[in-house]
OpenMM code with the backbone's topology and positions (N, CA, C; nanometers):
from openmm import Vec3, app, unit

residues = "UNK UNK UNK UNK UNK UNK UNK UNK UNK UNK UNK UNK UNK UNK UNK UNK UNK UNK UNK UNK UNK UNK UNK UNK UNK UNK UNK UNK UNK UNK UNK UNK UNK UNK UNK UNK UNK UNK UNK UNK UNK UNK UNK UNK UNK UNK UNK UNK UNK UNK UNK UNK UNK UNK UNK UNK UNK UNK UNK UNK UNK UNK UNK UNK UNK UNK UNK UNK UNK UNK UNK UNK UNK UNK UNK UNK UNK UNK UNK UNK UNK UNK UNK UNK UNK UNK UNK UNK UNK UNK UNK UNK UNK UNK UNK UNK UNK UNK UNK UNK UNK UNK UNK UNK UNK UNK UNK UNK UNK UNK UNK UNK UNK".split()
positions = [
    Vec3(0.5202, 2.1100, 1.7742),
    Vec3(0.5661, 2.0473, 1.6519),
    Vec3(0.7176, 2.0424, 1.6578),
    Vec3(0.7693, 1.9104, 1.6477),
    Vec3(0.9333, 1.9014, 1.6458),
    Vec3(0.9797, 2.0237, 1.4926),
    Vec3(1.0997, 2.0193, 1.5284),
    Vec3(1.1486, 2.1498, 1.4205),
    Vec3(1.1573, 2.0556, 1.3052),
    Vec3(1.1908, 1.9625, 1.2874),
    Vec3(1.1952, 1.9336, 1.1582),
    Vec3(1.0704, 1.9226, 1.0595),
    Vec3(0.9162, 1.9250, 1.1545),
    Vec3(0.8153, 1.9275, 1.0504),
    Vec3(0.8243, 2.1009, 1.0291),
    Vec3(0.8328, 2.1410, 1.1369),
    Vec3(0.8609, 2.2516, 1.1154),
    Vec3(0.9088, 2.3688, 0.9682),
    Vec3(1.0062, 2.2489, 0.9907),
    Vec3(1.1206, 2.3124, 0.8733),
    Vec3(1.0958, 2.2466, 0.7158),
    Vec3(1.0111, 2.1940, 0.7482),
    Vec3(0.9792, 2.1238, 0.5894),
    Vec3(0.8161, 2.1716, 0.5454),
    Vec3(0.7513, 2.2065, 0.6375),
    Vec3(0.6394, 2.3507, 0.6021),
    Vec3(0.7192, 2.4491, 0.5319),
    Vec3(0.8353, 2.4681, 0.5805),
    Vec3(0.8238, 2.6097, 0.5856),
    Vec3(0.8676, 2.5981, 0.4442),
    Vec3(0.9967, 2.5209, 0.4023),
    Vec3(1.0392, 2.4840, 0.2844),
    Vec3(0.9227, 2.4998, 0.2043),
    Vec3(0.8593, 2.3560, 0.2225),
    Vec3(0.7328, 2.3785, 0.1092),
    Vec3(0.6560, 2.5227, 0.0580),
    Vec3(0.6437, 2.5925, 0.1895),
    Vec3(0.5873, 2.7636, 0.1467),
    Vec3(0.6813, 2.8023, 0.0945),
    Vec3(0.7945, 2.7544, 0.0939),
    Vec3(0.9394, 2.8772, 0.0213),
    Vec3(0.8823, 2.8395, -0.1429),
    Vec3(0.9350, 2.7068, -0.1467),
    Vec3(0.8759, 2.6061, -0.3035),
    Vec3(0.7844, 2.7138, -0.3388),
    Vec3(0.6631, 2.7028, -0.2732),
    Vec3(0.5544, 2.7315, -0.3471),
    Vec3(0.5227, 2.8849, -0.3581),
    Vec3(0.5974, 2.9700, -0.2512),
    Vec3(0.6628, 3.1346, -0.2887),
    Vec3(0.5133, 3.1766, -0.2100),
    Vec3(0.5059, 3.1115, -0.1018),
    Vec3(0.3840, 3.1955, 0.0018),
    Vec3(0.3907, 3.1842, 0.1399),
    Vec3(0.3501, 3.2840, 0.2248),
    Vec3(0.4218, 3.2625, 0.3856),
    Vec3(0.3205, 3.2066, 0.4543),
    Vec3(0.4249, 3.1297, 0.5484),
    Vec3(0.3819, 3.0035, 0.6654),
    Vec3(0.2279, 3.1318, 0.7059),
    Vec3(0.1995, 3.2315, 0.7247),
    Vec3(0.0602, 3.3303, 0.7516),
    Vec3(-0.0393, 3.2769, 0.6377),
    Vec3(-0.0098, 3.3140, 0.4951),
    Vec3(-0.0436, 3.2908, 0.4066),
    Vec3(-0.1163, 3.1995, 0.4099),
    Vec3(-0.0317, 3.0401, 0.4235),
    Vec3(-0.0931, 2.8971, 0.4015),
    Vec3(-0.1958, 2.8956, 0.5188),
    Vec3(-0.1581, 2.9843, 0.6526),
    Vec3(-0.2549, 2.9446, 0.7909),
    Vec3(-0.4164, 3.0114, 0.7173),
    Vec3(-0.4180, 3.1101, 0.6342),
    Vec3(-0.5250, 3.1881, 0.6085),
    Vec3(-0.6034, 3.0777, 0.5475),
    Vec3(-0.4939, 3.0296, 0.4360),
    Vec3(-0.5852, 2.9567, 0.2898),
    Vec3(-0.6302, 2.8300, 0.3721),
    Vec3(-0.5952, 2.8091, 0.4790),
    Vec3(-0.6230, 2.6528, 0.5288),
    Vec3(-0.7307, 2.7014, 0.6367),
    Vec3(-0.7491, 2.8207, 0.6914),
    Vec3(-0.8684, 2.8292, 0.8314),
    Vec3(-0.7997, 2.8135, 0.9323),
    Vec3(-0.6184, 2.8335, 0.9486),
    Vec3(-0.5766, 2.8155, 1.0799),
    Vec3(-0.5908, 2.9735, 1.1382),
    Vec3(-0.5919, 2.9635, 1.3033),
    Vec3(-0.5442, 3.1073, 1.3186),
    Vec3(-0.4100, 3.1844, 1.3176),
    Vec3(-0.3986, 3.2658, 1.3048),
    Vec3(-0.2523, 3.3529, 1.3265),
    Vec3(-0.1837, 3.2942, 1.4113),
    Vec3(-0.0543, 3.2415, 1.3603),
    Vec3(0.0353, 3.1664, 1.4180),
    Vec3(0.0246, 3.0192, 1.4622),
    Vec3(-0.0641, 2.9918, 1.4189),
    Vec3(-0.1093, 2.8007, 1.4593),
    Vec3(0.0092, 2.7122, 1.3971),
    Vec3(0.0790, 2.7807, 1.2963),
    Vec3(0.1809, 2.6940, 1.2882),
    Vec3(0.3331, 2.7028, 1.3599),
    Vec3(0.3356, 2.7906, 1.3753),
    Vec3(0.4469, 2.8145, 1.4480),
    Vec3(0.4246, 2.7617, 1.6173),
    Vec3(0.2924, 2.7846, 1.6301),
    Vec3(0.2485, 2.7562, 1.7604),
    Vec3(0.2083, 2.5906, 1.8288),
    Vec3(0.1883, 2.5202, 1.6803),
    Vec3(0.0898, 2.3920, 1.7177),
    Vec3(0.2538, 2.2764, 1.7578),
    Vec3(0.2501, 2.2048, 1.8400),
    Vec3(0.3463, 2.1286, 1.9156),
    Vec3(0.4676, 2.1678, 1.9907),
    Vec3(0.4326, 2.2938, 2.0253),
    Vec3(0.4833, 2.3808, 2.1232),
    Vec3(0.4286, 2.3495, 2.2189),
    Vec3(0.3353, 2.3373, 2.2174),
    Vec3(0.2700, 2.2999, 2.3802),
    Vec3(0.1751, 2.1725, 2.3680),
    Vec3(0.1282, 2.1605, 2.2700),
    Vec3(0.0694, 1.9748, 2.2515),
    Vec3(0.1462, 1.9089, 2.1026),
    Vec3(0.0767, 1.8156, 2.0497),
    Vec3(0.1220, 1.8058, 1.8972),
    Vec3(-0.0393, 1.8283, 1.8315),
    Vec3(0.0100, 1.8867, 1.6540),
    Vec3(-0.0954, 1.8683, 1.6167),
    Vec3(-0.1964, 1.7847, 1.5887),
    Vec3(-0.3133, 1.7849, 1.5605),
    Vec3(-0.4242, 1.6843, 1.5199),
    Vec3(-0.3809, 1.6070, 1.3700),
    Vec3(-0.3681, 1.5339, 1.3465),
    Vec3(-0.3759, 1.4398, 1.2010),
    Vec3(-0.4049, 1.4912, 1.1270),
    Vec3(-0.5774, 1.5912, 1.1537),
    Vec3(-0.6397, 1.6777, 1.0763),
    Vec3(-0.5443, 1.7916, 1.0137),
    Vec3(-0.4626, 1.8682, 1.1332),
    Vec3(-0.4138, 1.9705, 1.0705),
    Vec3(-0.2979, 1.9146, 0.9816),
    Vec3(-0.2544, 1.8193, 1.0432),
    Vec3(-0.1073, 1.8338, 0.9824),
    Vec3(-0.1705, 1.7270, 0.8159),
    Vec3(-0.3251, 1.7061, 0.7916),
    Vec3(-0.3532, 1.6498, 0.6713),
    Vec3(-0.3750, 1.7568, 0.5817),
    Vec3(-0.4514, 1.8402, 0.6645),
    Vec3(-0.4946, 1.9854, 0.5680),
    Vec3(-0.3240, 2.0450, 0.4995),
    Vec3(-0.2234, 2.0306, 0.5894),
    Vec3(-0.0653, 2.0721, 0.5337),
    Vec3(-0.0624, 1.9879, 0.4356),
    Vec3(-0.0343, 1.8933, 0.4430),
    Vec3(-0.0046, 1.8053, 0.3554),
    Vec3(-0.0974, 1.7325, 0.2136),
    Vec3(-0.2387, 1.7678, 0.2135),
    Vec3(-0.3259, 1.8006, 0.1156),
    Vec3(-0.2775, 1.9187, 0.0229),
    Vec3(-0.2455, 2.0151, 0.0877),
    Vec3(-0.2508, 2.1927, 0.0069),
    Vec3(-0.0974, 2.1484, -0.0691),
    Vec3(-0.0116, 2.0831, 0.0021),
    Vec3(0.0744, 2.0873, -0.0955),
    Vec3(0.0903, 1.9480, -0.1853),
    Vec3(0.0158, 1.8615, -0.1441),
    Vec3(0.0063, 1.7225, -0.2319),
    Vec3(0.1431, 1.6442, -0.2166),
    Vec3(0.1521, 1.6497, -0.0404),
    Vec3(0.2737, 1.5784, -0.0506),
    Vec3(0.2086, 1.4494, 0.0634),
    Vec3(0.2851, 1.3636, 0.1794),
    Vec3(0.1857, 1.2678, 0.1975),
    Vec3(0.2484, 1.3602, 0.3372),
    Vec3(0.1892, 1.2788, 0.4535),
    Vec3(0.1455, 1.3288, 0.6113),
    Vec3(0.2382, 1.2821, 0.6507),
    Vec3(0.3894, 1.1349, 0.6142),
    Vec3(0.4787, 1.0683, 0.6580),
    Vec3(0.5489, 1.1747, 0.6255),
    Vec3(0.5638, 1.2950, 0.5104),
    Vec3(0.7045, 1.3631, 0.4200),
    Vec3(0.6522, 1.4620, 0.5525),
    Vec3(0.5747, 1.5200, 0.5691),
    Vec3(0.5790, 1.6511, 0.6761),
    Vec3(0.5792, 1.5530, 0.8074),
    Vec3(0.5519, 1.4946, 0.8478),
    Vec3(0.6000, 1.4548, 1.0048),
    Vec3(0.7909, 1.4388, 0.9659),
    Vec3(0.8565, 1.3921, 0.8873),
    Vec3(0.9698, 1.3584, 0.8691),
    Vec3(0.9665, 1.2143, 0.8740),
    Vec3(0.8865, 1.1555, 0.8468),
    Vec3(0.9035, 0.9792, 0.8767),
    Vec3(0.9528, 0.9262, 0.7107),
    Vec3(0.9437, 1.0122, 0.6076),
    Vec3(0.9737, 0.9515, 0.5361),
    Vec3(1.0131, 1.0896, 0.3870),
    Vec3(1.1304, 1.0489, 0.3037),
    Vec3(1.1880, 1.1621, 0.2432),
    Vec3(1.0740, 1.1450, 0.1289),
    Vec3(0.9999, 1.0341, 0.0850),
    Vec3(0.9345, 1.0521, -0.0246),
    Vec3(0.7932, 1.1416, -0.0422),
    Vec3(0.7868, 1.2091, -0.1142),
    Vec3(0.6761, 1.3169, -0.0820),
    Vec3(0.5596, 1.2875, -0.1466),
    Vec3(0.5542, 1.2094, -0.2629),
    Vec3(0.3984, 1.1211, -0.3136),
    Vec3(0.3277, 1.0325, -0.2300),
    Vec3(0.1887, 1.0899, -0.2274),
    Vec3(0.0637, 1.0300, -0.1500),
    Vec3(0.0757, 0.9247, -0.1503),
    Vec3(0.0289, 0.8066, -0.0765),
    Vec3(0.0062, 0.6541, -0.1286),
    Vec3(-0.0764, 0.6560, -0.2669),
    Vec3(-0.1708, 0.7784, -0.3093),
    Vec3(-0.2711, 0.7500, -0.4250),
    Vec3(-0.1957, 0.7534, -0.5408),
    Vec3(-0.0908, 0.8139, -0.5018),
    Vec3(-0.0061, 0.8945, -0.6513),
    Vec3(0.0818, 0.7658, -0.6642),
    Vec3(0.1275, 0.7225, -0.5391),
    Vec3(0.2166, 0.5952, -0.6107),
    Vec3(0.0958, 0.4766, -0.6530),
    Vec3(-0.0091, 0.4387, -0.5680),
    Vec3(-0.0858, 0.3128, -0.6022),
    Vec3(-0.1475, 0.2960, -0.7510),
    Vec3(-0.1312, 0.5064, -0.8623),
    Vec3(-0.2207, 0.4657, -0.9600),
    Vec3(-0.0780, 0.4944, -1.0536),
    Vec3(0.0501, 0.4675, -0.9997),
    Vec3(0.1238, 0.4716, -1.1161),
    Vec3(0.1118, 0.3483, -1.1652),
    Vec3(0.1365, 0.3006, -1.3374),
    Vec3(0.1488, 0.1618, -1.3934),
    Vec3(0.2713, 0.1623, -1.3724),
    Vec3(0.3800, 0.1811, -1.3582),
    Vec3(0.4587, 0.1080, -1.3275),
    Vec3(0.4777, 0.0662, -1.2024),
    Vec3(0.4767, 0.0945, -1.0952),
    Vec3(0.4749, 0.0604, -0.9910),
    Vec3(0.3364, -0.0611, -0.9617),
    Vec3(0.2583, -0.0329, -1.0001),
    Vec3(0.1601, -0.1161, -1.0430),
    Vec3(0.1824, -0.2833, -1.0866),
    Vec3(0.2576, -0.2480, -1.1813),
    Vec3(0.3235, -0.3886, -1.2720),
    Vec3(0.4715, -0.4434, -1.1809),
    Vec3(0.5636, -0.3377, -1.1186),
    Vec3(0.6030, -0.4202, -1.0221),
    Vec3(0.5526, -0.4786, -0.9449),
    Vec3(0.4795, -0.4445, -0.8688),
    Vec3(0.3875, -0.5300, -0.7331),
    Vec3(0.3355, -0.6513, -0.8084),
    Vec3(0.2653, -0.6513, -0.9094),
    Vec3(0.1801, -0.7646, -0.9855),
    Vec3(0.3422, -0.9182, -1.0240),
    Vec3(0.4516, -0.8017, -1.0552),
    Vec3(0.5552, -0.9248, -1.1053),
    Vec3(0.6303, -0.9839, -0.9544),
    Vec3(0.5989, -0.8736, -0.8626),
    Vec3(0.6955, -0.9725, -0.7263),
    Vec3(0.5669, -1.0256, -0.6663),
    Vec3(0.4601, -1.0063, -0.6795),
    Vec3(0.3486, -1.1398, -0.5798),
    Vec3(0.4255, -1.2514, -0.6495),
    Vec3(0.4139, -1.2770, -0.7936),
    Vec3(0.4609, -1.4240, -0.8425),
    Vec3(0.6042, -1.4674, -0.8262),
    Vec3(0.6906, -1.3985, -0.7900),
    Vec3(0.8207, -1.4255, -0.7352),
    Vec3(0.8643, -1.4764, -0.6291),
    Vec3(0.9706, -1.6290, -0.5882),
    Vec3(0.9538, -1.6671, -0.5062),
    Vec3(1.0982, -1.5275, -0.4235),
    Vec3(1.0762, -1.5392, -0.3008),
    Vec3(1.1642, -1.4408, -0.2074),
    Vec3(1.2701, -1.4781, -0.2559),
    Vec3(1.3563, -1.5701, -0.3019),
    Vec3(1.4799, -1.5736, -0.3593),
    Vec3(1.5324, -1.4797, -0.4823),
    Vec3(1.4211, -1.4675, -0.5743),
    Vec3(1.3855, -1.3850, -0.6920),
    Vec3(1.3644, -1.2706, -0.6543),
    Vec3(1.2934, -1.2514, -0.5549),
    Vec3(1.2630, -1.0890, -0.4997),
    Vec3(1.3810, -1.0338, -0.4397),
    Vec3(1.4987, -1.1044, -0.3549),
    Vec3(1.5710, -1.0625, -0.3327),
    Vec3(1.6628, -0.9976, -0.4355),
    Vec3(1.7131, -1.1132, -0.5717),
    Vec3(1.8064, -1.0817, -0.6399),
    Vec3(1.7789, -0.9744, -0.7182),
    Vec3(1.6243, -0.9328, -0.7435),
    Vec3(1.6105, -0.8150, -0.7890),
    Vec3(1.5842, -0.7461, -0.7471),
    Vec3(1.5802, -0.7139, -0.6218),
    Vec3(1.5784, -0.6058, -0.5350),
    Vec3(1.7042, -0.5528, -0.5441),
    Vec3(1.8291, -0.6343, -0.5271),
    Vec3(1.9605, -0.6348, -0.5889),
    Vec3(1.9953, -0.5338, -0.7085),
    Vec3(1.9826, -0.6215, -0.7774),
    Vec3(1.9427, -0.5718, -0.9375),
    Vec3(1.9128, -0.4604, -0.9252),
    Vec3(1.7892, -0.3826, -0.9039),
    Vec3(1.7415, -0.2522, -0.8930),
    Vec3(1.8484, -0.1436, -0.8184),
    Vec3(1.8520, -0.2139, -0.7141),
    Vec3(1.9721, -0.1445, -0.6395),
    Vec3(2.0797, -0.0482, -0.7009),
    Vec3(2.1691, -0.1673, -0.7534),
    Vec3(2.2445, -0.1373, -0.8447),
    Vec3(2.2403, -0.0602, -0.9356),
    Vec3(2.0971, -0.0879, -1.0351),
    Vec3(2.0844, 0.0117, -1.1838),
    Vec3(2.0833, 0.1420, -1.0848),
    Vec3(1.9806, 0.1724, -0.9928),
    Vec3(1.9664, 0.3325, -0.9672),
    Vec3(2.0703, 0.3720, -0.8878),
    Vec3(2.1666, 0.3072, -0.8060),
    Vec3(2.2849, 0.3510, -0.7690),
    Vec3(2.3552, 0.3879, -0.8959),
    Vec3(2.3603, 0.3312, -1.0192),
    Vec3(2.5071, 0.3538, -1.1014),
    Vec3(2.3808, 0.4949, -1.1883),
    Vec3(2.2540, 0.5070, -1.1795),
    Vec3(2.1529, 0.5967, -1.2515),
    Vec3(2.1905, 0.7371, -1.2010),
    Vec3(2.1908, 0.7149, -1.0493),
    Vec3(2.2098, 0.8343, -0.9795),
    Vec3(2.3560, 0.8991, -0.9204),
    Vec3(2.4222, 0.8328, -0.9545),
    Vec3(2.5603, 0.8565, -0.9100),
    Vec3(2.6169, 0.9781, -0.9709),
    Vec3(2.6879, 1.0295, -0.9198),
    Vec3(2.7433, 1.1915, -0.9709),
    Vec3(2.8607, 1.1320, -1.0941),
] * unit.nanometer
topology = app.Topology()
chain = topology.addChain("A")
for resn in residues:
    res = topology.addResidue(resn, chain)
    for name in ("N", "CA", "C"):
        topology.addAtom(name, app.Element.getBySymbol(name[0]), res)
């Protein structure tokens, strides 16, 4: 396992205040399977789903492919996200751009220190 999934297990057990042993028990791994698994192969989909099930984050946030940590289910049954997708199918790409724009902007000036 590259260190960075590594390191975002381990995080998550910090979050959730239980040790990388701990989670191997509650999940059926053996002693040390995490520290151990892509050390010498990579893990199965399976394991690294069972990680990413227990903490309800998605399988892209623990590989590192992606910072957002909601499932595809958790975003597909939000309504708002919902009602965006429904308002950009009817948008021609010129429109989708400028509010892609638009959005941009509001949560840049939303999130800004």
């Amino acid at each position: 396992m590259d260190d960075n999934m590594y390191q975002r297990i381990r995080a998550l057990c910090k979050e959730r205040g239980i040790t990388i042993r701990a989670l191997e028990k509650q999940l059926g791994f053996p002693e040390s399977y995490i520290n151990k698994m892509g050390k010498t192969n990579r893990p199965s989909i399976d394991s690294v789903a069972k990680v990413a099930n227990f903490f309800g984050v998605s399988i892209d946030y623990i590989y590192g492919n992606s910072e957002i940590r909601s499932t595809a289910d958790d975003v597909f049954q939000d309504e708002t996200i919902i009602s965006l997708q429904r308002a950009c199918e009817k948008m021609s790409e010129e429109d989708k751009s400028k509010s892609l724009q638009m959005l941009r902007i509001a949560f840049d000036y939303a999130f800004s220190e």
